[in-house]
C-alpha positions in Angstrom: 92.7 96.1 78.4 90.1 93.4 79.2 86.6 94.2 80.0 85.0 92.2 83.6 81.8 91.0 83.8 73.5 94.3 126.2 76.7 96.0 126.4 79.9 93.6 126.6 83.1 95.2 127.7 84.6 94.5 123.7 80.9 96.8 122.7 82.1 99.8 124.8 85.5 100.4 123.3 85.4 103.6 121.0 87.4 102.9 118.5 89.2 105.2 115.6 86.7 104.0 113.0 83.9 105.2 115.2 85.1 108.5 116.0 85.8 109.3 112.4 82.7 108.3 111.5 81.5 112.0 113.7 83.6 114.1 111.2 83.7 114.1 107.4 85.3 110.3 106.6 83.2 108.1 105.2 83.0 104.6 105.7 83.9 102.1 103.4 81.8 98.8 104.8 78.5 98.8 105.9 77.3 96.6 109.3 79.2 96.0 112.3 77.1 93.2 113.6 74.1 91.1 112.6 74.1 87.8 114.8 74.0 87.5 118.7 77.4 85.9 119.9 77.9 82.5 121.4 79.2 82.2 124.4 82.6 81.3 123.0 82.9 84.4 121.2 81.6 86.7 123.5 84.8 85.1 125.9 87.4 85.7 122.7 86.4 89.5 122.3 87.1 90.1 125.6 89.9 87.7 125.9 91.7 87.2 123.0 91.4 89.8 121.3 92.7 92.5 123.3 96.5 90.8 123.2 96.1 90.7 119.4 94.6 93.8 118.6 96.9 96.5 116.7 98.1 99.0 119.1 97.5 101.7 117.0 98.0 104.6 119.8 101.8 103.6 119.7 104.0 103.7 116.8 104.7 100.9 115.0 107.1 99.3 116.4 110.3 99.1 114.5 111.0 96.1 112.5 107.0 95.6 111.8 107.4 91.8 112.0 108.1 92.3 116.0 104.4 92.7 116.8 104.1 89.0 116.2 105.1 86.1 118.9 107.0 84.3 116.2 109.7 85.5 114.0 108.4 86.6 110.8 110.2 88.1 108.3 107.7 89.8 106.2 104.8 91.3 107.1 101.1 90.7 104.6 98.3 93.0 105.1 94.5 91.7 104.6 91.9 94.2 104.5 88.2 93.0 105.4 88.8 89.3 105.9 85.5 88.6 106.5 85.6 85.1 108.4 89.0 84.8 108.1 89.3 81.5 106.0 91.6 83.2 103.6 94.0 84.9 106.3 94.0 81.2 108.3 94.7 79.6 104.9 97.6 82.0 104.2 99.2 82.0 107.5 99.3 78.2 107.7 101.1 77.9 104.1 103.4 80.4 104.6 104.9 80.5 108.3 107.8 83.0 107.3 105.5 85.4 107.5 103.1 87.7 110.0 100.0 88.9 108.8 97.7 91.9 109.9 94.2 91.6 109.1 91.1 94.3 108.9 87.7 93.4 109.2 84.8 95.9 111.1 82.7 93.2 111.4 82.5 92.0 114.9 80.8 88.5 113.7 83.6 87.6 111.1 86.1 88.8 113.8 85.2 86.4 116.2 85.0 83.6 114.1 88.9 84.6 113.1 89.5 84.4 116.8 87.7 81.1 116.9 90.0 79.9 113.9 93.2 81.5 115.9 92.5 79.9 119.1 91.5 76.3 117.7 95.0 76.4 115.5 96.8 78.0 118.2 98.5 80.6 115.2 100.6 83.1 116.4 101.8 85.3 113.3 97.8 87.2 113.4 97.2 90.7 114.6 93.6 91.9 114.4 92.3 95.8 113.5 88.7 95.5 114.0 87.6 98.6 112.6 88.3 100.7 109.7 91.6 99.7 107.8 92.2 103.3 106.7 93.6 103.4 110.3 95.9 101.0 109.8 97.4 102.2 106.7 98.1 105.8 108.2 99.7 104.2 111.0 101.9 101.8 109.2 105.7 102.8 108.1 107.3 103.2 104.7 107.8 100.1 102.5 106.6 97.7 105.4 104.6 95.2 104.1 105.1 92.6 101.6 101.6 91.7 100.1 98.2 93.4 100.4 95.2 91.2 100.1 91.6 93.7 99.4 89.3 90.6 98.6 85.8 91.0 97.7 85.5 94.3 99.0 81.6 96.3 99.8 81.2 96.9 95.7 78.3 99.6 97.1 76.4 98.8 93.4 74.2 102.0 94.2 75.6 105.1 92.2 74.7 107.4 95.3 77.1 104.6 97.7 79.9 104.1 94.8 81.6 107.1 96.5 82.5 104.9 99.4 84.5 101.8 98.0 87.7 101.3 99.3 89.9 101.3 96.5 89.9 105.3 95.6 93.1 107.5 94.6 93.3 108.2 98.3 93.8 104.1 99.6 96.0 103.7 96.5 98.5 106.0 97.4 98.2 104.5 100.4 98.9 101.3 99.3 101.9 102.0 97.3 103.5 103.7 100.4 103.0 100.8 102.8 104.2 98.1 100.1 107.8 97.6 99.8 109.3 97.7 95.8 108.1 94.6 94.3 105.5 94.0 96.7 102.4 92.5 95.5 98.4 93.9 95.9 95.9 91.5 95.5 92.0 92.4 94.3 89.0 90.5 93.9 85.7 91.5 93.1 83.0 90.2 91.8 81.2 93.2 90.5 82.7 94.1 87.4 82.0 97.2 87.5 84.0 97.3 90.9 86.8 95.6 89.3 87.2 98.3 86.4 86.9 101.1 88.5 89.5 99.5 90.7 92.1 98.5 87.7 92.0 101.6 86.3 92.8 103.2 89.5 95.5 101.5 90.7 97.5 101.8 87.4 96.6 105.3 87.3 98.5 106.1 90.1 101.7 104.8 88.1 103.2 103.2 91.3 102.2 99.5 90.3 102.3 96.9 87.4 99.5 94.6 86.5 100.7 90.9 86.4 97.9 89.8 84.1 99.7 88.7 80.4 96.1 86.9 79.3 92.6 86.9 80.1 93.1 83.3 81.8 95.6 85.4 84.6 92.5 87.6 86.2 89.8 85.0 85.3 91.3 82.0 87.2 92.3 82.1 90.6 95.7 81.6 91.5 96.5 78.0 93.2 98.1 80.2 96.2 94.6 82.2 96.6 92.3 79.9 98.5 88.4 80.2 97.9 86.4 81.9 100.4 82.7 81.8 101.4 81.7 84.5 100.0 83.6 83.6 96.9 81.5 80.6 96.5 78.3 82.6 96.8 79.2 84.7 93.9 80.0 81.8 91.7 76.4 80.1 92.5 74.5 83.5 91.9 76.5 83.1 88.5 78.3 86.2 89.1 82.3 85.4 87.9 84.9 87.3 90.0 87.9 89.2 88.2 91.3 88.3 90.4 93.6 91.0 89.7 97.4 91.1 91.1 99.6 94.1 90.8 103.5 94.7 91.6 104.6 97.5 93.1 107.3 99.5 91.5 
């Protein structure tokens, strides 16, 4: 095995993330907002995003891929897309499918919204809060590809308890996936990565597609770059890109 290197109306919604928060569930991401809003995406939070949000209080609606406007016939699952570049990239190259994404932060949410709104998209649903939610709330063998990109790596041995990718969101993974799904990691802390390779396979319910080194070095042609991506590679930190199928 390889080693790696004022209060707006969108502001006074509690959501589930926030009430967990009051009981013993830790989160997994840190800061909800940093930046005042422009107007524009003060308007899309309370606009927009109420007709795309995931209406988690409901079922899911059964298929999945009816949430979306447009026929879809898959269904992809992004948690904490940050801006949003990669979701908008992967829902303009493949229009066969619907994608939900997950992202806390109300900053990178609106700028999605911005991205959604300019493109006119209509295969995007939004969580904005904590995507442990989601994955409780979605049925069996539902969606076709996870994307968990660059998550928090909480480098602080005190924080590591809270990364995402624990036993707990595996197992969650792997009952949300379809058979021969695919779950996609990134990370550019290798100590992050490790943890994460090791326990995903532990959980004996996927395959790593790696076969060299190059495979979870170099990033796939159909995995686009994203911001923070970039960032990494100019601090001279080198991401690991690890893909996994599920049995």
């Amino acid at each position: 095995m390889p080693a790696f290197a004022g209060m707006t109306n969108w502001e006074s919604i509690v959501l589930p993330d926030q009430q967990t928060q009051r009981g013993e569930r830790l989160r997994s991401y840190g800061r909800r907002k940093v930046r005042p809003l422009s107007e524009r995406k003060d308007r899309l939070l309370n606009e927009l995003l109420p007709t795309l949000r995931l209406p988690l209080r409901e079922p899911a609606p059964s298929p999945l891929a009816s949430l979306f406007a447009r026929a879809a016939d898959q269904v992809w699952l992004e948690i904490g897309f940050g801006s949003g570049e990669h979701l908008v990239w992967q829902a303009e190259h493949h229009r066969h499918a619907g994608f939900i994404g997950c992202e806390p932060f109300i900053n990178g949410v609106a700028s999605l919204l911005g991205k959604i709104e300019t493109l006119s998209l209509n295969t995007i649903r939004i969580h904005d809060g904590d995507a442990r939610d989601v994955l409780a709330w979605l049925p069996n063998n539902a969606i076709g590809r996870i994307f968990v990109l660059f998550p928090d790596p909480w480098p602080k041995k005190r924080h590591q308890k809270r990364r995402l990718v624990s036993p707990e969101a595996v197992a969650d993974f792997a009952r949300a996936l379809r058979q021969g799904g695919e779950l996609r990691f990134a990370s550019d802390s290798g100590d992050y990565a490790g943890e994460a390779l090791l326990t995903i396979l532990a959980s004996r319910a996927f395959a790593w597609a790696a076969e060299s080194a190059k495979d979870w070095r170099v990033r796939p042609p159909d995995w686009p770059e994203t911001r923070y991506e970039r960032k990494a590679l100019s601090e001279g930190r080198k991401p690991a890109y690890l893909r996994f199928r599920r049995l």
